[in-house]
DRENPA-3360 file (N, C-alpha, C; in nm, 2 decimals, always signed):
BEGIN
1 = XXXXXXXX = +4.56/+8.49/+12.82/+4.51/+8.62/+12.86/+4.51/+8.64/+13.01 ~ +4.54/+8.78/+13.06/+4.62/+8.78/+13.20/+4.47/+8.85/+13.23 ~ +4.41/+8.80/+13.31/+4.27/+8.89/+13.36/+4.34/+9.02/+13.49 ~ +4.27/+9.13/+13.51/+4.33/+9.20/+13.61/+4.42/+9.29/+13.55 ~ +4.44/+9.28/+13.43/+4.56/+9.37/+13.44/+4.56/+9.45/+13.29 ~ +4.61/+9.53/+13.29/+4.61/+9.58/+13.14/+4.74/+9.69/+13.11 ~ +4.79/+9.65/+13.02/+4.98/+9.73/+12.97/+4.86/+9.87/+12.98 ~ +4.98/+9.99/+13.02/+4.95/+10.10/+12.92/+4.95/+10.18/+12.81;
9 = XXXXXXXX = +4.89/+10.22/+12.76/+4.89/+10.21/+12.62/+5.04/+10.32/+12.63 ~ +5.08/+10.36/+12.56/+5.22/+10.38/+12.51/+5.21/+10.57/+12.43 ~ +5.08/+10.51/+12.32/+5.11/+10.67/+12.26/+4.99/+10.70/+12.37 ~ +4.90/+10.69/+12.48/+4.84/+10.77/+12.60/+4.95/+10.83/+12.65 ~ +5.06/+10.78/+12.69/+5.13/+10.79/+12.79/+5.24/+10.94/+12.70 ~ +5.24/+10.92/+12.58/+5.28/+10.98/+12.53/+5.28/+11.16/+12.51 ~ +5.16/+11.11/+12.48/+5.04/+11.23/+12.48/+5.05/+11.30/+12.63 ~ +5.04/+11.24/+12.72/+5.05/+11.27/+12.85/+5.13/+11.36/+12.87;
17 = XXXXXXXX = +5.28/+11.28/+12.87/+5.43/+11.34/+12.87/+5.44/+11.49/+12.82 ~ +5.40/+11.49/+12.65/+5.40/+11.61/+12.58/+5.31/+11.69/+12.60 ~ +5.19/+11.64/+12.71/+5.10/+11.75/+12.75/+5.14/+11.85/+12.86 ~ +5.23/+11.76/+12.97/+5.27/+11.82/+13.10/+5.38/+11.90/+13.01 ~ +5.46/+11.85/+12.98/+5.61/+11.93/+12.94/+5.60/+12.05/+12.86 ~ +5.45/+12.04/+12.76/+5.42/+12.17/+12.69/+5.34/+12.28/+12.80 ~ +5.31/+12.21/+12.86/+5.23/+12.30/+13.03/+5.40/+12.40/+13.05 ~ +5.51/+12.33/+13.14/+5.60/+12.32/+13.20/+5.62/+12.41/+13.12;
25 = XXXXXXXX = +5.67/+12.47/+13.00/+5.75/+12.53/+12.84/+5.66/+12.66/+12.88 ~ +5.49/+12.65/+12.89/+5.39/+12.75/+12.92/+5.46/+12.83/+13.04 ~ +5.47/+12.78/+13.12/+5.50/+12.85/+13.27/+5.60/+12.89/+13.26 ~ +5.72/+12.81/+13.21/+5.84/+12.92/+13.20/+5.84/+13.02/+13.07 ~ +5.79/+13.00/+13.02/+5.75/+13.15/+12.89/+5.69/+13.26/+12.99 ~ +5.59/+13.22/+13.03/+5.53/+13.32/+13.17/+5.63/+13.40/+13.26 ~ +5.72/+13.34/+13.25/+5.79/+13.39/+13.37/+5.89/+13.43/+13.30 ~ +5.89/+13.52/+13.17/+6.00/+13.57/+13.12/+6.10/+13.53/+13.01;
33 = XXXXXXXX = +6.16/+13.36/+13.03/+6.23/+13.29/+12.95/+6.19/+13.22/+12.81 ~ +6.28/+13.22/+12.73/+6.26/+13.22/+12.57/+6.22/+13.04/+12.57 ~ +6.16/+12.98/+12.49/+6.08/+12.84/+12.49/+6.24/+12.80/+12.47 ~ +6.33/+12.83/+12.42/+6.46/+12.76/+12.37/+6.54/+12.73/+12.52 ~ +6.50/+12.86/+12.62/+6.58/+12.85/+12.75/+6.46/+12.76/+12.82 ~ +6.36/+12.77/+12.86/+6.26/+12.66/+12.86/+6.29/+12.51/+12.88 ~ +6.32/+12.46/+12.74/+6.35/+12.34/+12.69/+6.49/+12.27/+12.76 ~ +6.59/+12.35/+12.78/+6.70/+12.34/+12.85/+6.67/+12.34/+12.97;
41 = XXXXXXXX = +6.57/+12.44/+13.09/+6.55/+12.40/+13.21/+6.50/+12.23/+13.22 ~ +6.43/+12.23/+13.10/+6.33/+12.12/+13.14/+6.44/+11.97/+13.14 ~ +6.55/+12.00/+13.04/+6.64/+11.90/+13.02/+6.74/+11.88/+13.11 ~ +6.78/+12.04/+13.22/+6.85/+12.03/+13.31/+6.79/+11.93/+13.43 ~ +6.68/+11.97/+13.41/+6.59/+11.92/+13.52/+6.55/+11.71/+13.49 ~ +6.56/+11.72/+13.43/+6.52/+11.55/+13.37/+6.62/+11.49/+13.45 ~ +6.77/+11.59/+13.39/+6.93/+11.51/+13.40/+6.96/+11.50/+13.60 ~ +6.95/+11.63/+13.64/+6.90/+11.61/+13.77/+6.83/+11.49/+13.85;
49 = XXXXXXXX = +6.73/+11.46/+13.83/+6.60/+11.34/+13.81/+6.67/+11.23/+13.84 ~ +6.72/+11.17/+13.67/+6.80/+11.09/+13.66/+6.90/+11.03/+13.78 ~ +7.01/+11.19/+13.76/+7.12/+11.15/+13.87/+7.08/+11.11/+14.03 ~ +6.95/+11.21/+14.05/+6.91/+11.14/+14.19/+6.87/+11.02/+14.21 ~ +6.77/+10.96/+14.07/+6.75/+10.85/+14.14/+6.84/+10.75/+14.11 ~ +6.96/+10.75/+14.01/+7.09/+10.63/+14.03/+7.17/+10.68/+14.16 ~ +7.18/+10.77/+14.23/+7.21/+10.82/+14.33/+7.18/+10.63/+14.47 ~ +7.06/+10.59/+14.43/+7.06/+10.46/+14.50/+7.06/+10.32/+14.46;
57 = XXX = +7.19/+10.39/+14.37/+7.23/+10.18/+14.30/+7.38/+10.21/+14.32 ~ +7.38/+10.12/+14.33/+7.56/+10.09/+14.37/+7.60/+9.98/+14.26 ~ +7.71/+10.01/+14.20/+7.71/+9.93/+14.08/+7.88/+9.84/+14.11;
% end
């Protein structure tokens, strides 16, 4: 038993995730776009993310 420390739970983190991103879906519905165009910023945006941060590995 590792004292100090504790994993995170997994479906919290989950929950989390799906809380912010259904926020994110709210705000762009607000601002005019269909939950379908929405879903796609959100995925443009992830892929973006991604590319930046392998942007500092050199393979």
């Amino acid at each position: 038993m590792a004292y100090g420390y504790m994993r995170p739970d997994p479906v919290e983190q989950f929950r989390g995730a799906v809380g912010h991103y259904g926020d994110l879906i709210l705000a762009a519905v607000q601002m005019g776009y269909t939950e379908a165009e929405a879903i796609e910023l959100i995925k443009v945006y992830a892929l973006f993310d991604i590319a930046h941060k392998l942007d500092g590995i050199s393979f």
